[in-house]
N, C-alpha and C positions, 0 to 999 in steps of 0.2 A: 329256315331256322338260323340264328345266329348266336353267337353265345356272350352275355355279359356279365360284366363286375359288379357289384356295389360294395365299395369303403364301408372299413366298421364304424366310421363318424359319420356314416349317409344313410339316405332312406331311397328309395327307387321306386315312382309311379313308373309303369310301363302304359302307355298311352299308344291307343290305335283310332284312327278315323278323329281324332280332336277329344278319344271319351277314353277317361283311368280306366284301366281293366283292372288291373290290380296292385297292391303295392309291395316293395322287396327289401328284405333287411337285408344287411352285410351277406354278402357271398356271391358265387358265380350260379348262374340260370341261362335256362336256352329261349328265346322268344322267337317268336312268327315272324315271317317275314309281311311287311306294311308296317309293324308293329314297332315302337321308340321307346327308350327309357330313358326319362329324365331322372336328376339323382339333387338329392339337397342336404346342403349342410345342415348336422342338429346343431352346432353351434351357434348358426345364424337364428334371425327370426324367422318364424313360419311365413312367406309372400310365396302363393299360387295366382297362377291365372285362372284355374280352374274354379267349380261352382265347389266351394266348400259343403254345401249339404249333399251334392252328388257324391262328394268324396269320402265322406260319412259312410256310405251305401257302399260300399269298396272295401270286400274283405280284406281283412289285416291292416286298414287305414287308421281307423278310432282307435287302436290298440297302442299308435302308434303318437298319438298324439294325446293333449291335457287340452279340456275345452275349456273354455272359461267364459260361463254369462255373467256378465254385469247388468242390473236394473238400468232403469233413469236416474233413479236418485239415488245408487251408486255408484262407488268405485271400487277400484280392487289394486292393493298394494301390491307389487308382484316384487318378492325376493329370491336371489339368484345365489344358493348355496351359503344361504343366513346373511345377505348384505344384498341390500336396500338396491334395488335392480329400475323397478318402473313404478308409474302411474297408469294404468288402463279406467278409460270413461266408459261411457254406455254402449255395449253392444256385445259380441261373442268375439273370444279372441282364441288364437291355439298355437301353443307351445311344443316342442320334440320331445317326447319322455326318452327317459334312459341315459343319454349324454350328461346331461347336468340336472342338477337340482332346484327344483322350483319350490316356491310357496306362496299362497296366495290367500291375501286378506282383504274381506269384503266389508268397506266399513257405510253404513247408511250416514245418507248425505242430505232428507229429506227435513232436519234441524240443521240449527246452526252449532250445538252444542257437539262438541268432540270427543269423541271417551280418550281413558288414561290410556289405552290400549295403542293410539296411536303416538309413535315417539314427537316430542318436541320437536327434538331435533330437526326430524324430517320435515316435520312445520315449516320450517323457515327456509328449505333448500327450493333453489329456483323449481323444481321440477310440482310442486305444490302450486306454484305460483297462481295457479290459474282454481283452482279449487279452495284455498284457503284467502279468507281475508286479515289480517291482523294490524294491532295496535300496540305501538308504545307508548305507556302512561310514563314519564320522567318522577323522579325520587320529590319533586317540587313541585307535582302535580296533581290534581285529581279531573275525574271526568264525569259523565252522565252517557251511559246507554240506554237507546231507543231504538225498541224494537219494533219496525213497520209502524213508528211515529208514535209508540209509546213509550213512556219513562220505566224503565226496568230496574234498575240501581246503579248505585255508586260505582267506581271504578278506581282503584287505590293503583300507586305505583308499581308497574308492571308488563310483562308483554301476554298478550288478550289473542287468540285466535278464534275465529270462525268457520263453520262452512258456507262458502257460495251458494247460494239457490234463488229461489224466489223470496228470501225472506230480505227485509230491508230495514240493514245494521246503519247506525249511526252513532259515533262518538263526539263527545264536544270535550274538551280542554279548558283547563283553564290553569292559570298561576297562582300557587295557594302561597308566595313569597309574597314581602311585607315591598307593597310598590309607590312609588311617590307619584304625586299628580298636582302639575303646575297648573295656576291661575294666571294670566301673564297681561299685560296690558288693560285692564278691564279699567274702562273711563265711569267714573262715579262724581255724582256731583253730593258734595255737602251739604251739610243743612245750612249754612253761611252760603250758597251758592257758589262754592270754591271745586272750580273742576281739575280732578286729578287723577292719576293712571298708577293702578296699586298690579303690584308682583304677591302672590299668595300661593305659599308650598305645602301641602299637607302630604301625609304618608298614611296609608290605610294596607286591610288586608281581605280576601275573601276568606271568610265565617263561615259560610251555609250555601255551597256550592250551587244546592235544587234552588236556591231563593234566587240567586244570584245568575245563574244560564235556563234555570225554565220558566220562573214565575216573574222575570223582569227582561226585556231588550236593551243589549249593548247597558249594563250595567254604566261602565265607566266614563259614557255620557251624561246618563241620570247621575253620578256624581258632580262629571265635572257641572252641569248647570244649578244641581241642589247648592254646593258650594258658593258659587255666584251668585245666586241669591241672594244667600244669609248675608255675603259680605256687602251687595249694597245695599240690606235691609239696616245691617250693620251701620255700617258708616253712613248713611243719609242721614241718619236721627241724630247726629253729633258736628259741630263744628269745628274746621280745620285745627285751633288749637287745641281744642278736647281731642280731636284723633291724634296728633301727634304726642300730647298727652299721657296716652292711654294704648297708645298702638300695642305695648306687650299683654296687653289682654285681649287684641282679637280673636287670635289663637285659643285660649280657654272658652270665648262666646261661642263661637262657629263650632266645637268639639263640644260642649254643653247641646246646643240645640239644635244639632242634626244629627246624635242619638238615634232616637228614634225610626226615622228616615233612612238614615243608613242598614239599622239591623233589619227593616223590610228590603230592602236591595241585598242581606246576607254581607254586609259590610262591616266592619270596624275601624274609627279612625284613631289613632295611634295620638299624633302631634302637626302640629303647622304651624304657621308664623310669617307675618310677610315680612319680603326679601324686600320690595323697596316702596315707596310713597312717591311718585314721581309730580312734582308741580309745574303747573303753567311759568314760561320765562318770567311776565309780570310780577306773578306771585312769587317766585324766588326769588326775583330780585328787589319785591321790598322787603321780605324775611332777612333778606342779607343786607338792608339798610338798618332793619329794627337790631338784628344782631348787632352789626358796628356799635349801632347809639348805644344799647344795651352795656357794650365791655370797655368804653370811652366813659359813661357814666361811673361803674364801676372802681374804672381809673384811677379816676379824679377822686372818687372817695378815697383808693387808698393814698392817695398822693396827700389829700387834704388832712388824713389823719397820722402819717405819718410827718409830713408839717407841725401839727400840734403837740406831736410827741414829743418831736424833736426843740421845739419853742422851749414846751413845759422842761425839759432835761437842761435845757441854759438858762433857764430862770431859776432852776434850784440851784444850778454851779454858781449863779451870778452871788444868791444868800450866802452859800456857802462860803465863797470870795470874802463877802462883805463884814461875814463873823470871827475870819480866821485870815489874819494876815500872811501868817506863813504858806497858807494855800495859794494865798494870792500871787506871793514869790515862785513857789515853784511852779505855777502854771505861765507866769513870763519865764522862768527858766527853759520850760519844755516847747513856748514857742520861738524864743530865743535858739536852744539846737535846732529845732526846725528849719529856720532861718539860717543858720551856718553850715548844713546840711547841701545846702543849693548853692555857698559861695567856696570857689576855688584859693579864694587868696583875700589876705584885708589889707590894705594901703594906711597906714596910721600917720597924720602929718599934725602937726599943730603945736602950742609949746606946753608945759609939762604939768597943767590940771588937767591932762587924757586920762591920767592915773590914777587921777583920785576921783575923776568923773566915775570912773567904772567901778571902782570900791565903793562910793556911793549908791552905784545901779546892785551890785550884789548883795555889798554886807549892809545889817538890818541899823538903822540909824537908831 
C-alpha cells in the first residue's frame, strides 16, 4: 500500500495493469501496491489516453465530468464563465465540472439560415471561420443569391452570413453607380465612302439588377456592341459633311433608339456624345485646303467692302469740299499740320513775295 495526494484543482484516475480502477477527488487515499495514480488538471482540457466509454463505467468518473454530443449537422458553442470559449464539431467531447463554468449551445447547422440566437459578432471571429460563410454587400451595391443554383432574392447593402453544409450558396455583385462606357476607335465608313474612326462616351446605370446578372451574360458587353451598332447604323446613312454637321445629335439618336434594348439588359442610359471624328490624312488635308479657300474668300469680301465704304466716305467729302469752300480750307489746313508735324525745321530763302505768297495760301481771296 502506498499513500497519495490529489490537489483540490485535480482529479486522480488510479490505474492498475493499463485499466481506471477508479477515480479520486482532492485529498489523500491509500492504493495497492502494482497500482498508479495519475492526476489532471480541471483547468486544462480533458486529453486521456484511455477508452473514454471504459471511463464512463468507472465509479465516480461521469460525476466528474460534462459530456457533450454534438450531431453531424451540428455544433456546439462552448462558453467559459459567460465568454465566448470554443467551437466543438461533430462528435462527443468532455469538459471537468466544478473548477470553472461551462455553457454550451447547440446550434443546427443542417440550413444555411442562422437564428438571432447566435451573436454576430462571433460570426466574424476567425474561430467561425470554418463553419460560417459570409458576404459584404458595399452601400453601392446590390446582389442576387443562389441557392444550389437557384435565384432566391435580392441582396441590399450589408454583411449576409451563412452556415457551411451541403447547401450551395452563391452571390453575384454588381455596381448599382452611374458608370461610363467608351466606344474608342471604331472605323465607320460613310455614306460618301469617307472612312473614319469615331471616339463615343456614354454614361449608363444598372436599373433591374435580376435583368441585368440572371436573364442577360456579361451585360456590359451586350452594351458595349448594342452601342456600336446604332452608331454605324447611324453614321453610314449620312455623309461626312452632314456628320460633321450634325455630330451634337448622335448622342440624342443613340439614347432615343437603344431605349428599349437597354431596359431588357436592366440598363438606363443617362447621356453620351462623341469625343472625337478622327479622318484619314488625305481627307484632313483637303478639309484644310477647302477651309484656307473658305476664310481667303471671306477675306477678300471684307476687304472689297470695306474698299467701297471707304471710296463712298471721299466721294461724299469730295461734294462736300466742292459745296463749301471753307471746308475746303480747312482740310488743307489739317493736312498741312500733318505735314509740319514730320518737319523739324523750315529753311525759308527767296526775296520777299514769300509773305504774301502764304497770306494768299491762308487768307480767303
Amino acid at each position: 500500500m502506498k499513500r497519495v495526494t490529489v490537489d483540490v484543482n485535480q482529479v486522480g484516475l488510479v490505474v492498475k495493469n493499463n485499466v481506471v480502477k477508479r477515480a479520486l477527488r482532492a485529498g489523500s487515499y491509500w492504493i495497492g501496491f502494482g497500482a498508479k495514480l495519475e492526476t489532471y488538471n480541471m483547468s486544462h482540457n480533458f486529453v486521456t489516453p484511455h477508452n473514454v466509454d471504459a471511463l464512463l463505467q468507472v465509479d465516480g468518473f461521469k460525476e466528474m465530468v460534462e459530456v457533450v454530443e454534438v450531431a453531424d449537422d451540428q455544433i456546439c458553442i462552448v462558453y467559459l464563465n459567460n465568454n465566448f470559449y470554443n467551437v466543438l464539431s461533430a462528435g462527443r467531447h468532455f469538459f471537468w465540472k466544478g473548477l470553472q463554468t461551462y455553457r454550451f449551445q447547440i446550434e443546427d447547422i443542417s440550413t444555411i439560415d442562422i437564428k438571432p440566437s447566435v451573436s454576430r459578432q462571433l460570426l466574424a471571429s476567425p474561430a467561425f471561420s470554418y463553419y460560417v460563410c459570409y458576404y459584404t454587400i458595399e452601400p453601392f451595391e446590390q446582389a442576387l443569391l443562389f441557392v444550389d443554383g437557384a435565384f432566391v432574392k435580392i441582396l441590399e447593402p450589408g454583411n449576409y452570413y451563412w452556415w457551411k453544409n451541403a447547401t450551395t450558396i452563391t452571390v453575384i455583385k454588381t455596381d448599382m453607380r452611374v458608370t461610363t462606357v467608351e466606344i474608342t476607335g471604331q472605323e465607320i465608313l460613310t455614306k460618301d465612302k469617307a472612312q473614319i474612326r469615331v471616339n463615343f462616351s456614354a454614361q449608363y446605370q444598372v436599373k433591374d439588377i435580376v435583368k441585368a446578372l440572371q436573364h442577360n451574360k456579361e451585360y456590359e458587353k451586350q452594351l458595349y456592341t448594342l452601342l456600336q451598332l446604332v452608331l454605324r447604323r447611324y453614321i453610314g446613312q449620312m455623309t461626312l459633311d452632314e456628320l460633321m454637321d450634325s455630330k451634337s445629335e448622335i448622342s440624342k439618336y443613340v439614347i432615343e433608339t437603344t431605349s428599349t434594348e437597354l431596359a431588357a439588359l436592366g440598363l438606363a442610359l443617362f447621356n453620351g456624345g462623341v469625343k472625337d471624328i478622327i479622318l484619314p490624312g488625305d481627307v484632313r488635308e483637303i478639309m484644310n485646303q477647302v477651309l484656307i479657300a473658305e476664310k481667303r474668300a471671306q477675306a477678300n469680301i471684307i476687304t472689297r467692302r470695306e474698299e467701297t465704304a471707304s471710296t463712298r466716305s471721299l466721294l461724299n467729302t469730295a461734294k462736300l469740299m466742292e459745296e463749301n469752300a471753307m471746308l475746303f480750307k480747312l482740310k488743307e489746313m489739317e493736312y498741312v499740320e500733318k505735314i509740319a508735324e514730320k518737319i523739324n525745321s523750315i529753311s525759308v530763302s527767296g526775296n520777299g513775295q514769300i509773305v504774301d505768297q502764304l497770306k494768299q495760301l491762308f487768307v480767303k481771296s
